[in-house]
Structures are given as structure tokens and as C-alpha cells.
C-alpha positions in Angstrom: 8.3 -18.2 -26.6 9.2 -20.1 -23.2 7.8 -23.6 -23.3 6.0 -22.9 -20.0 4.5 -19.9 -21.4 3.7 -21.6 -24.8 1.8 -24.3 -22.5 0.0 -22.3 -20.1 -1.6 -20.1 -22.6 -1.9 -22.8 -24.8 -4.4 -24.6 -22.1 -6.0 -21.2 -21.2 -7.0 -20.4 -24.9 -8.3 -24.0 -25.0 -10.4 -23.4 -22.5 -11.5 -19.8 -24.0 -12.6 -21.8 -26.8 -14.8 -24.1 -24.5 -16.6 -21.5 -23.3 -17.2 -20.1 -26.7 -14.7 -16.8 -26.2 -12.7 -15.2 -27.9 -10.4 -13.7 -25.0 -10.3 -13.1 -21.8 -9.1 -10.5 -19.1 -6.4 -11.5 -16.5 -6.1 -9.0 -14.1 -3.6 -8.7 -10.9 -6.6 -8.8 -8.3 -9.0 -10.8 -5.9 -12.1 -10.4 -4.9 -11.3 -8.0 -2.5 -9.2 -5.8 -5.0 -6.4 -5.0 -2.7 -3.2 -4.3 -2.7 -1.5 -7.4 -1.8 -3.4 -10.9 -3.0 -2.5 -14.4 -1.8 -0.7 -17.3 -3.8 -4.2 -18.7 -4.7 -5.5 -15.3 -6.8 -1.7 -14.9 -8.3 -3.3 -15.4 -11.6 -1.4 -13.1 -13.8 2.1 -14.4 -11.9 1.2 -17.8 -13.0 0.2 -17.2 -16.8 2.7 -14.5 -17.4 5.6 -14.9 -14.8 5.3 -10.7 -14.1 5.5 -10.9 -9.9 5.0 -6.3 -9.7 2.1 -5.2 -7.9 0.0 -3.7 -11.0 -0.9 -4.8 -14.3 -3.2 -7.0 -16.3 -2.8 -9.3 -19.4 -5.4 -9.4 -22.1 -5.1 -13.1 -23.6 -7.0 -13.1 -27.4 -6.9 -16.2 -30.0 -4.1 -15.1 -31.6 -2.3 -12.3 -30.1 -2.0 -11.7 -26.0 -0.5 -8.0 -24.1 0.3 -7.2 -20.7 -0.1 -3.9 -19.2 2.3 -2.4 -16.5 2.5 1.1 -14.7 6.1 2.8 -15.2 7.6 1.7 -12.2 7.4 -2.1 -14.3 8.6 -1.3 -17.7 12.1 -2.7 -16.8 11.0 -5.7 -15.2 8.2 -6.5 -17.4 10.7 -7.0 -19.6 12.4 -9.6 -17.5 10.2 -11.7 -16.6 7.8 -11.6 -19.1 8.3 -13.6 -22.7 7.6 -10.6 -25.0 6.8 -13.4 -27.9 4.1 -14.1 -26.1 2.7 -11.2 -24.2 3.1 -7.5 -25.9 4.6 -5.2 -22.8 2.9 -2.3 -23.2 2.5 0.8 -20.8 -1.0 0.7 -18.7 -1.2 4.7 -18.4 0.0 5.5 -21.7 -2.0 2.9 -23.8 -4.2 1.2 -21.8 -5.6 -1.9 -22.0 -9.2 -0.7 -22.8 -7.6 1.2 -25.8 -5.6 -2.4 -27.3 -9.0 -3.8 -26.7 -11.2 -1.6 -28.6 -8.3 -1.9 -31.7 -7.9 -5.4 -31.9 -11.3 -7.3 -30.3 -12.7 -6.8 -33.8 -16.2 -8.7 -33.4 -15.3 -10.9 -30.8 -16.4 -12.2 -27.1 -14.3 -11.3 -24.4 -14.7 -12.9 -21.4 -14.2 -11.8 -17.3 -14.1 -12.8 -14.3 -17.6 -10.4 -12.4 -15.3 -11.0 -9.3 -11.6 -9.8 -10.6 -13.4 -6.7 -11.9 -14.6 -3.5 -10.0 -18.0 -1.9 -11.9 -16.0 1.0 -13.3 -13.8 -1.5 -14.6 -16.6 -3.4 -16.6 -17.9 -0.2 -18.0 -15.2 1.0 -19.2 -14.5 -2.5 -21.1 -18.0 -3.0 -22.4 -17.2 0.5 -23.6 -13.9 -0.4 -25.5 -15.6 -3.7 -26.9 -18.8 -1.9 -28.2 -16.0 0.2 -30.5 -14.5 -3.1 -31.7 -17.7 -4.3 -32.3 -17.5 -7.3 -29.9 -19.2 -7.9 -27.1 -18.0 -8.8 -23.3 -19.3 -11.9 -21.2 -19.0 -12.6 -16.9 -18.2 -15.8 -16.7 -19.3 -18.1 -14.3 -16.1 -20.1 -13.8 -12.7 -18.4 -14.5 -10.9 -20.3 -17.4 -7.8 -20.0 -15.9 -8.6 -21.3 -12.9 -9.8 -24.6 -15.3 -6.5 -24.7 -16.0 -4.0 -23.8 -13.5 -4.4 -27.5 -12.2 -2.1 -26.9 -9.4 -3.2 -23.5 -7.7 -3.1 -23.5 -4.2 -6.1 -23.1 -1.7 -7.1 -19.9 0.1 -5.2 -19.2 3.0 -6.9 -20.2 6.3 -5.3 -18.6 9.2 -7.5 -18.1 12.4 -8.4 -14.3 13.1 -8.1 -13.4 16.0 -9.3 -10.8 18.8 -7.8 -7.3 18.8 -8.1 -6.0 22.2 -10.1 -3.2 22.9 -6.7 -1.6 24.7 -4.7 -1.4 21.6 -7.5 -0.7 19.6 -9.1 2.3 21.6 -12.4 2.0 21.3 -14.7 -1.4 21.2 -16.2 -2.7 18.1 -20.0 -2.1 19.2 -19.0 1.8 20.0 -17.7 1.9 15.9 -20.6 -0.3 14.6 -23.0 2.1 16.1 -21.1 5.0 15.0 -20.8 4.0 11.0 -24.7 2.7 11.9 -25.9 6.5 12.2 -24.0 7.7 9.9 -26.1 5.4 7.0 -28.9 6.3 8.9 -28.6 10.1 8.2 -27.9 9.3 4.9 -30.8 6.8 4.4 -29.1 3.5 3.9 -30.1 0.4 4.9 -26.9 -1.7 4.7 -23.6 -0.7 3.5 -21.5 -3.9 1.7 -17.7 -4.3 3.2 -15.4 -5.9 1.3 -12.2 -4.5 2.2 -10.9 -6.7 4.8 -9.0 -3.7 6.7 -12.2 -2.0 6.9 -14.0 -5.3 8.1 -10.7 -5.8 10.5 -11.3 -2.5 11.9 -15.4 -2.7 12.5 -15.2 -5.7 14.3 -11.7 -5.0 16.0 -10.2 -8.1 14.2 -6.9 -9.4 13.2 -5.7 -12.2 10.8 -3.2 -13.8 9.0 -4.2 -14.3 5.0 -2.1 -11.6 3.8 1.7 -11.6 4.0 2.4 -8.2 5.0 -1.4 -6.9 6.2 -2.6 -8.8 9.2 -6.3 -9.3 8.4 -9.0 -12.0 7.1 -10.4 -12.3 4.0 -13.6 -11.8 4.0 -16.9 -9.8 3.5 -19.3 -8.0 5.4 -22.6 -6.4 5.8 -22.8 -3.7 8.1 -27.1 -2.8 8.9 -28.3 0.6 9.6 -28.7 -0.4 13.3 -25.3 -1.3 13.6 -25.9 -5.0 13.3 -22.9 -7.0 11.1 -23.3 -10.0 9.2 -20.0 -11.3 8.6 -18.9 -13.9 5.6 -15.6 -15.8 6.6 -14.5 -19.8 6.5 -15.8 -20.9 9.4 -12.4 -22.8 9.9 -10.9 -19.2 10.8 -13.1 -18.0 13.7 -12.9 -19.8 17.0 -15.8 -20.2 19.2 -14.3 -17.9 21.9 -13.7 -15.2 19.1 -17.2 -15.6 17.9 -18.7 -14.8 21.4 -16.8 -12.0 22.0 -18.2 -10.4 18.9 -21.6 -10.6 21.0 -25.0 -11.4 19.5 -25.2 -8.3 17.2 -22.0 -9.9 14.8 -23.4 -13.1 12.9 -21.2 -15.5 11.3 -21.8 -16.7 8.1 -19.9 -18.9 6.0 -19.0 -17.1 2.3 -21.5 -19.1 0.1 -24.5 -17.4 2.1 -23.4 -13.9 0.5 -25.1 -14.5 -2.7 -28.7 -15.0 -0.8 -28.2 -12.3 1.7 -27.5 -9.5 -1.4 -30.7 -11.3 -3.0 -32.6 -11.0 0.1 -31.8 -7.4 0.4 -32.6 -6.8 -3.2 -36.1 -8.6 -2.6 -37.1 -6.4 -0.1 -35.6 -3.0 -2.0 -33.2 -2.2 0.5 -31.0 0.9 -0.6 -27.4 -0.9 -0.4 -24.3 1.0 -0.4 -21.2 0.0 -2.4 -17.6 1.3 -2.4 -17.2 1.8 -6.7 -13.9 1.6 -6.3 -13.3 -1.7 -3.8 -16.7 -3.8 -4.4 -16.6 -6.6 -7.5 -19.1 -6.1 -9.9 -20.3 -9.3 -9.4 -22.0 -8.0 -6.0 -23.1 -4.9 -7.7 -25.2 -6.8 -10.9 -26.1 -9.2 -8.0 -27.9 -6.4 -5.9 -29.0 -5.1 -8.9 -30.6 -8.0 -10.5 -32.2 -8.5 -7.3 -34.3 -5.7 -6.9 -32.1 -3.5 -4.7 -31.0 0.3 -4.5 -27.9 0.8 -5.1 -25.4 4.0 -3.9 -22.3 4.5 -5.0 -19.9 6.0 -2.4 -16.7 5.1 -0.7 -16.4 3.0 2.1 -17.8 4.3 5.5 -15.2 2.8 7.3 -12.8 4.3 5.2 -12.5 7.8 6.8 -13.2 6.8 10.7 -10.3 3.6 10.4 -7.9 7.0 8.9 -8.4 9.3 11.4 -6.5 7.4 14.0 -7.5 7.8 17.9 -5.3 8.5 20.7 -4.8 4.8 22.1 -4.1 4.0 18.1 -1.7 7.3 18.0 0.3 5.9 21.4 0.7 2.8 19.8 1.8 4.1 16.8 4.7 6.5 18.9 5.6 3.1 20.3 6.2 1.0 17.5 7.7 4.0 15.7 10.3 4.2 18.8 11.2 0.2 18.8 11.4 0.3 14.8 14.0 3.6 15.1 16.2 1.1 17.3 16.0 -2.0 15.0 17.0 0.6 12.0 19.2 2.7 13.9 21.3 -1.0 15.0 21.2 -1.9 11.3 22.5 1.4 10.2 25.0 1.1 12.5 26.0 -2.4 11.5 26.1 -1.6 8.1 29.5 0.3 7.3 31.6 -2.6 8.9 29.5 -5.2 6.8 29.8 -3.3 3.3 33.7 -2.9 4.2 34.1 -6.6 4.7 32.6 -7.4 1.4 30.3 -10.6 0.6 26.9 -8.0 1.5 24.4 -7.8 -1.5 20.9 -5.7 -1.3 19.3 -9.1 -0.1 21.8 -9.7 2.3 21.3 -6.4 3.9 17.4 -6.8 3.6 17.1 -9.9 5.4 19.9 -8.4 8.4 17.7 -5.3 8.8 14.5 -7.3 9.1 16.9 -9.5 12.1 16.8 -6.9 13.8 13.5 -6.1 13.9 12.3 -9.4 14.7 13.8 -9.4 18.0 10.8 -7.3 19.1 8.5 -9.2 21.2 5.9 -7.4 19.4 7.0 -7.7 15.7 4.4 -9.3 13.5 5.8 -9.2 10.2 7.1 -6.8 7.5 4.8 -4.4 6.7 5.2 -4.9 2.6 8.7 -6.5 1.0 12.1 -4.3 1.9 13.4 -2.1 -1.3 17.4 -2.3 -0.7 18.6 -1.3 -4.0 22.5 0.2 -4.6 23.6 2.3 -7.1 21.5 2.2 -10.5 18.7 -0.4 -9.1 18.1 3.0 -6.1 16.8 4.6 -9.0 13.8 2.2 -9.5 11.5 3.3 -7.4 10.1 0.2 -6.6 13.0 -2.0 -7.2 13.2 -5.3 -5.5 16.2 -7.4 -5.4 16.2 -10.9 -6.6 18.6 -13.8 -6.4 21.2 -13.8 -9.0 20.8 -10.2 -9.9 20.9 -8.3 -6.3 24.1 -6.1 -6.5 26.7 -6.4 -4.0 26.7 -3.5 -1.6 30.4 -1.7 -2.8 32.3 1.5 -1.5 31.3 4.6 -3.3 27.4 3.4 -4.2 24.5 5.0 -2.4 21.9 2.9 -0.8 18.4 3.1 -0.6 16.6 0.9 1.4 12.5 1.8 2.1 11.3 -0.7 4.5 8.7 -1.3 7.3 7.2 -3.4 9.7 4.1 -4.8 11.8 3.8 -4.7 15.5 0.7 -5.2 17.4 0.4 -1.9 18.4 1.5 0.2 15.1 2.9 0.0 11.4 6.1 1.4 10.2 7.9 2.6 7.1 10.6 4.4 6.5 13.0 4.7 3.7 16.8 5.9 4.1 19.5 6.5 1.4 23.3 6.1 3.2 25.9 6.8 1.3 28.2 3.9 0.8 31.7 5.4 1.0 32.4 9.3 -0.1 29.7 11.1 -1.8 30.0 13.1 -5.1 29.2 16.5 -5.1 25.9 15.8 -7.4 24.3 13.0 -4.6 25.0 15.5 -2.3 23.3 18.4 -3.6 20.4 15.9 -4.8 20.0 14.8 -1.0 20.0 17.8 0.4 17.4 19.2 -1.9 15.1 16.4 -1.2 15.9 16.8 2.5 14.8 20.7 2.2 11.7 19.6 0.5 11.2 16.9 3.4 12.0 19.3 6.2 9.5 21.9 4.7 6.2 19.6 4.7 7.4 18.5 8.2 7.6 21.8 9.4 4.3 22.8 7.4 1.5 24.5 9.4 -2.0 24.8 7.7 -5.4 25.5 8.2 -8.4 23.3 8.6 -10.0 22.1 5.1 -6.4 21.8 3.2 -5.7 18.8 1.6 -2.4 16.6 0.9 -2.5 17.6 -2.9 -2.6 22.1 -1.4 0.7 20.7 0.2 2.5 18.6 -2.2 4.0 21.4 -3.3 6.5 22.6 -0.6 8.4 19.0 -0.8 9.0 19.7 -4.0 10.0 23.2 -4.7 14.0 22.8 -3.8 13.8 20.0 -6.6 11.5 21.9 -8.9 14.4 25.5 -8.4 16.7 23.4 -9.9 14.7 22.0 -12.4 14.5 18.4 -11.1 11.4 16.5 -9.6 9.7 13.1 -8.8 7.3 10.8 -10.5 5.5 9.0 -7.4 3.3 11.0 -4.5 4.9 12.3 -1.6 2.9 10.8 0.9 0.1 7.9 1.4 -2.2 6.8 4.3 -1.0 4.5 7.3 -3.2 2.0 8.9 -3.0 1.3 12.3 -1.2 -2.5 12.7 -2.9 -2.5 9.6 -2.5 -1.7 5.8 1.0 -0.1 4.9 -0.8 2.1 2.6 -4.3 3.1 3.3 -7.2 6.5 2.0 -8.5 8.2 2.1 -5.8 11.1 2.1 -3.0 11.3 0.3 -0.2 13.8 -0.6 0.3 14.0 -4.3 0.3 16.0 -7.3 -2.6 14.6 -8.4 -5.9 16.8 -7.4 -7.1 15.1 -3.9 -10.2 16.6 -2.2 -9.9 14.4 1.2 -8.7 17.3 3.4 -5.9 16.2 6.2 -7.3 15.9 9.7 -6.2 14.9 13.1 -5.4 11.8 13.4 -4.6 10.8 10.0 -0.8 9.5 9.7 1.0 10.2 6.6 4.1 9.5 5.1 6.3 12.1 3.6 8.7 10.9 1.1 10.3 13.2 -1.6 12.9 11.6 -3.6 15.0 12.1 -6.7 16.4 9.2 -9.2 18.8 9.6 -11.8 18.3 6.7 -14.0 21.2 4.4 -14.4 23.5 5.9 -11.7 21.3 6.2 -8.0 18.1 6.8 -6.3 17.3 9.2 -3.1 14.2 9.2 -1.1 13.9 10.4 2.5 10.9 8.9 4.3 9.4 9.5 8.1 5.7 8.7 8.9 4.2 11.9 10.5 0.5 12.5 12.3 -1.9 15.3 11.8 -2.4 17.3 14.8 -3.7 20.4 15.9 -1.3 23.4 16.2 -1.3 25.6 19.4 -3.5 28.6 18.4 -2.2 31.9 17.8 -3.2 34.8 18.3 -5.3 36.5 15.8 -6.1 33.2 14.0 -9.5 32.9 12.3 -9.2 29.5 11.4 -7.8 26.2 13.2 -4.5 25.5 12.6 -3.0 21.8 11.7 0.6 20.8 11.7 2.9 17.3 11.1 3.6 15.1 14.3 7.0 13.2 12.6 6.9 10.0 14.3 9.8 8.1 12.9 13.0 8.3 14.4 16.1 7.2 12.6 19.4 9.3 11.7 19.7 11.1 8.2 22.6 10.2 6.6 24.8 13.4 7.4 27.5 12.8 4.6 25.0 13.1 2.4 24.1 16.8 3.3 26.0 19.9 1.7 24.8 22.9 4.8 25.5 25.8 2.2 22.2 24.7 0.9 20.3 24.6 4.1 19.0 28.1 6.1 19.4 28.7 9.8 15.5 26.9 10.1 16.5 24.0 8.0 19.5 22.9 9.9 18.0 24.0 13.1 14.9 21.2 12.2 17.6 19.0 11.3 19.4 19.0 14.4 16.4 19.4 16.7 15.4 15.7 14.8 18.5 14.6 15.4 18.7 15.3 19.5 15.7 13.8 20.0 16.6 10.4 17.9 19.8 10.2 19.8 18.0 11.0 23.3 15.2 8.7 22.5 17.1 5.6 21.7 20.2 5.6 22.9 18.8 3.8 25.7 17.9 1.1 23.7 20.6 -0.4 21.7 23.8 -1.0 23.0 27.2 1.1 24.1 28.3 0.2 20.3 25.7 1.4 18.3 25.2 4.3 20.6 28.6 5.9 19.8 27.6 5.3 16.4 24.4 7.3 16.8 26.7 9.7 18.6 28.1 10.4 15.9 25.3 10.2 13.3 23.3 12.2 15.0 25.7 15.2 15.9 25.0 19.2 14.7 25.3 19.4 11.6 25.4 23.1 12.2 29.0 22.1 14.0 30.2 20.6 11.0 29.4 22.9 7.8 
């Protein structure tokens, strides 16, 4: 065992012992349980040294596992001393399972606001079969401990004009107000910050790659807010223009507004799967009526409005430039030598900061080359990032934020000459891609009815994926976003104008490369035909970047695949071409020409 790790649990299993408990869950979440956390709720980073974006540790007096997804079981093994925390594989043996086996009679201890209140049932579940018990504690033990843990971040929020966001806070609040109205709520709780971001047509700065404020909300039946935030992030100019129906609170008056709502037996409204328990028992204990059900914001923030949609378009058009420059740069970089995956990262995201309207990255760049392609969510670190080298392939999934939209987009290039196995991967992956972008369907389907048709050129020749095809896109907001989703796994959110997707099919051959072809696309309503019965939706693709051409084997492709392909293709070149310079335009010249030319 590392010293460092020997010491920090040490001190955490001192502190266990203080408070009378026998272990204690560390999961990788805040209060808000998001997908990205700040330095300050890093809590399993700092007892376990694992930096992927899922997992938890369960920490016991004489034994301690941590549980990772299967995009982690490689680096989980890295970074994590297995003397003194048991990898083991959170789908396939979870961490309420370990529990129940090896609790025996003991206490274990959590945090009410690291844990949702599906996750404390299903662990007072586990510890009723060991024949323990499980405690909310009122101070973290870890946070006793980690005497050197950073504050919360405290960046101002600021105003998001009513002109990018295209339609004014009051207009939404009233909106979402009806809506519990009909339903016979009082007050609906808020605790994802994108949501809250969205109502009051905010922005922040807490998160590294989401641009919101962490905070809480209550949202009132008559489309009053309060609104829970340090008081050291909202000016007094921002404050007034949320007019008198916004009140703002500092965060320690949260506890006695859920009281006061449960004192009065208002029926409160909680999202199960985004609300800490801690709220929940607090409501609960109070007096109030509690509902289950997700988010109200949740569906109105996804269906994306024309102003959002324009803005999107435009930061999907300056982001194709910044790639399509990088792309272009890239051959005469990897040729002469000295170019590793971070290296090309951090020159791609040069690019994109010369926007005037860049913001940030939208979530950290994937650039991984040969084998490391093949972990899905790979990220290159110093002293192990692989050199970029002729004959590799490179994939490299990254995005950005602009003030008027969110990117991603993920595109393998081909380092050098291809083999005839990458290209007959690609271009089976590229089928699959072209056929959900060319997809119409009917009103009601949803992204799981469709996952199907991006697979099907994989599936023919007995080959698939393990991730979804496609997730949710906030608006200069979260990177990945619900409700809809396309995936294998069942979904009954059907797609609707509006909503922007990505699609993404991939393929990875472990230990030799990785393949995934990624544009963001819109739902829209298809021109009607006649005859129809029902209305018709199709994908808007909004991205605009080459496809790797020496990548593609045509005999694969029919006359409709290669005529997409090529149609793309015209309008990339057309559309940017104006923007970069003479340079990179010949490049895209070329990168962009008929593939129907060349087969």
C-alpha cells in the first residue's frame, strides 16, 4: 500500500471510529449529483487517487473496494493501490452486493447529501441482509479529514440575455408554473444547476466545462422562485433584473424553507433521480407531500427553441472551422514528429479559442492513437500519452462552449495508410451513421426505436458497440443532457422538435484502434407527404467537419450512402471555406471532394 493511501484512510477510519461506524460510503458526487463536480467534492480523487467520472469506494474497518463502470477497469488499475482498495466492476458486482456480503452486523455510515433516495434504499436494503444497519451523518468523516480541501468555487453568475436565450425567464417560470398547477403541486425542488440556469436565464462559472452556478431552487406553483446561491456570486444589477418574483436567498435558508413547506403540507415535487436524500427525509420529516417525478425543467430546457437552434447552427459553423484548421494542420505536425495525444489536444483547443465567443471546452478532449482509440473514454496523461506516429489511427472526440451553442464532435483520421480491416470497420460505422442521419420517423418514436439502424452494418458483420449512440445537448449548457437519448437500453422519452442529439456509432478493437464518427443533429419536422397519417420527424446534422476519406472503402457504400456523403461534404466545404485561410481551404478541397469520383 502507497504511504499516501495508507495515511489517508488510515485518518478516515479514525474518524469512522469517532463517530461510532463501522464504514462509510465515498461516492464520486455533490450535492447536486452531476456529471462534472468541483475540486472541493473530489472526495473519492483524494482518498483513492481514481480521477474517471463514475465510481464509489466503500471504506470498512478492515477491508475497503472501489467500484468502476467498464470504461475504468484499465485505469482503475492505475491509479488506484489495489492493496488497499479491491477494484471491482460497478455493473457486474455492485457495491450494494459487496455490502450486503461483507457489512456483517455493522454501521455504515453516509453522507444524506452525496446520496440520491433510490440510492439509500437500495443500501439500507443491502445492510438489512448483512444484518447491519446504515446511519446519515451529520458531518462527512472525510471531510474531518481531508484537512486541506479546497473551498467551493465562487464565480459571479451572470445574466444570459433574453436574445440568445429566446424567450425571458418570467415567460418559462410561468410556463413550468402551470404545468405543476395542472398537476396539483405546490412547489417543485430544483437542484440541477442547468435546470436552475435555464429558469432564470443564468450563466456561471463553478464547473469547468458547464457554465452554470451551483445552487438550488424552489420554483412555486405561481411561478414565483426562490433561489439559494452565495450571495458573493450574484451582483446587485443581476439580482434586479431577475425582478421581484426571483428571491435570493443565501444556501443555509434551504433547510427552513423545505421545513416551512412541510409545516404547512405543501405537496413538493422531487426529481428521484437528481434531488439528495437529505432534502427528501427533510420534506418528509417536516410534514410535507412528497411526488416523485423528474425534473419539470427537464423536458422544456431539451426541446430547444428557434433563437436556441440559430445559435446552436452558429457555433456548430465556427467550431467546423477551428476543427477543420486543426485537421488540416495535423498531417504536417504528425510528419515532423515530437506530436503526442496531449500535444494535439491542447493545438485543437488553440484553435478554437480564437473565437471571440468561445467559453471553454465543453468536457476534456479524448485524443487517443492507436490502442488508447480503443478506450472509449480514454484520456491522455503526462508521461503515458502516445506520440502521434505514421500508420496509427486517431481518435479525437472533443467539444466546446460558446455563448450562443455547445459542440461535440468526434473524428478518427487515419495517420498514414490504412489497413484494409480500419477501413472496412470505418466505413461500417460511417453506414450506420449515415443511416440514423438520414432516418425519417413518425411522431411518438423514441431514440432507443432508432438505435438500431446505426448499428446494423456493424451487427451484419457480427461486430457492435458497448456505449449509446447518442445523448442530449444543452444549449451553451451541459455537454450531455435528458431527457432523450439514443441507446440500446429501453428509453420511453420520444424524440421531438427541438431536441439536439448526438449520433455517434463506433467500433474498438481492444489493443490495436478505436473508431467513432460523431455529428450533433436536431429534431425537426419532415415536409409532409402525401398520404401521411401521422407527422413525420427527421435529423437536422449540424456539425460540419470533413470525414476522413482514406478511411472509406466505396464498395461498401450504395448510390444513397455516398450520395449523403458527398452532399455532407459540399456543404462543409461551401460553408467554411470562407472562413479559414487559402491553406487550409485547399486542404478541405481536397478532404472534401466526391468520394463517388474516387472509388
Amino acid at each position: 500500500m502507497s504511504d499516501l493511501s495508507a495515511k489517508r484512510l488510515t485518518a478516515l477510519r479514525g474518524e469512522l471510529k469517532e463517530q461510532n461506524l463501522d464504514g462509510f460510503l465515498v461516492p464520486l458526487q455533490d450535492e447536486h449529483q452531476g456529471e462534472w463536480i468541483p475540486p472541493h467534492a473530489q472526495r473519492l480523487a483524494w482518498l483513492t487517487g481514481f480521477t474517471g467520472s463514475a465510481g464509489i469506494a466503500v471504506v470498512l474497518a478492515d477491508q475497503a473496494a472501489i467500484f468502476v463502470d467498464g470504461r475504468y477497469t484499465l485505469q482503475v488499475r492505475q491509479q488506484v493501490d489495489a492493496e488497499a482498495f479491491v477494484p471491482h466492476h460497478l455493473m457486474d458486482d455492485p457495491p450494494t452486493k459487496w455490502v450486503a456480503t461483507h457489512l456483517a452486523k455493522g454501521r455504515l455510515g453516509y453522507d444524506p447529501w452525496l446520496h440520491t433516495p433510490t440510492d439509500v434504499e437500495r443500501f439500507e436494503k443491502a445492510c438489512l441482509e448483512a444484518g447491519g444497519t446504515l446511519h446519515a451523518c451529520e458531518v462527512n468523516p472525510l471531510d474531518i479529514v481531508w484537512t486541506d480541501r479546497p473551498g467551493p468555487p465562487r464565480v459571479a453568475a451572470n445574466a444570459y440575455p433574453t436574445e440568445l436565450a429566446g424567450e425571458a425567464s418570467a415567460s418559462k417560470r410561468a410556463r413550468i408554473g402551470q404545468g405543476l398547477r395542472d398537476r396539483k403541486i405546490d412547489v417543485a425542488v430544483l437542484t440541477a444547476p442547468d435546470s436552475i440556469a435555464w429558469l432564470l436565464n443564468i450563466r456561471g462559472g463553478d464547473l469547468e466545462y458547464t457554465p452554470v452556478t451551483l445552487s438550488f431552487a424552489l420554483l412555486h406553483d405561481d411561478s414565483r422562485v426562490d433561489w439559494f446561491v452565495d450571495l458573493s456570486k450574484v451582483s446587485d444589477e443581476l439580482a434586479a433584473s431577475l425582478g421581484n418574483e426571483v428571491i435570493v436567498m443565501p444556501p443555509g435558508e434551504l433547510g427552513p424553507a423545505l421545513t416551512f413547506l412541510g409545516a404547512h403540507h405543501r405537496r413538493v415535487q422531487i426529481d428521484p433521480a437528481s434531488t439528495a436524500s437529505w432534502i427528501d427525509a427533510t420534506l418528509r420529516q417536516a410534514g410535507a407531500v412528497v411526488s416523485r417525478a423528474p425534473d419539470p425543467c427537464l423536458l422544456p430546457k431539451a426541446c430547444k427553441n428557434d433563437v436556441e437552434l440559430a445559435g446552436m447552427r452558429g457555433a456548430h459553423v465556427r467550431d467546423g472551422a477551428a476543427l477543420t484548421r486543426f485537421l488540416a494542420w495535423l498531417p504536417g505536425a504528425v510528419a515532423g514528429g515530437g506530436i503526442d495525444e496531449i500535444g494535439a489536444a491542447d493545438r485543437l483547443e488553440e484553435f478554437r479559442r480564437e473565437s471571440n465567443m468561445f467559453t471553454g471546452l465543453s468536457f476534456p478532449t479524448i485524443a487517443g492513437t492507436g490502442p488508447n482509440g480503443a478506450i472509449v473514454h480514454y484520456r491522455a496523461m503526462p508521461g503515458s500519452a502516445r506520440q502521434l506516429g505514421d500508420g496509427d489511427v486517431l481518435l479525437i472526440d472533443s467539444g466546446a462552449q460558446y455563448r450562443d451553442g455547445t459542440t461535440d464532435v468526434t473524428r478518427t483520421i487515419a495517420l498514414g495508410a490504412a489497413t484494409a480491416e480500419q477501413r472496412d470497420r470505418f466505413t461500417r460505422v460511417l453506414k450506420g451513421h449515415i443511416a440514423l442521419a438520414r432516418a425519417t420517423f413518425v411522431e411518438g418514436t423514441s431514440g432507443s426505436q432508432i438505435d438500431i439502424l446505426a448499428r446494423a452494418p456493424l451487427w451484419e458483420a457480427g461486430l457492435d458497440f458497448d456505449h449509446g449512440t447518442g445523448h442530449g445537448v444543452g444549449a451553451h449548457l451541459n455537454v450531455h443532457e435528458g431527457p432523450h437519448r439514443i441507446s440500446k437500453m429501453p428509453n420511453r422519452e420520444a424524440l421531438r422538435p427541438g431536441m439536439i442529439v448526438s449520433n455517434e456509432p463506433g467500433y474498438y478493437k481492444e489493443g490495436a484502434f478505436g473508431i467513432r464518427i460523431e455529428n450533433l443533429v436536431a429534431v425537426r419536422e419532415a415536409t409532409p407527404i402525401d398520404g401521411q397519417e401521422r407527422k413525420r420527424l427527421e435529423l437536422e446534422t449540424l456539425t460540419l467537419a470533413p470525414i476522413d476519406r482514406h478511411l472509406i472503402e466505396p464498395s461498401l457504400m450504395t448510390e444513397p450512402e455516398l450520395a449523403w456523403l458527398d452532399a455532407y461534404h459540399a456543404r462543409v466545404r461551401d460553408t467554411l471555406t470562407p472562413l479559414v485561410d487559402a491553406a487550409t481551404g485547399a486542404w478541405l478541397a481536397a478532404a472534401t471532394a466526391p468520394v463517388r469520383k474516387s472509388a
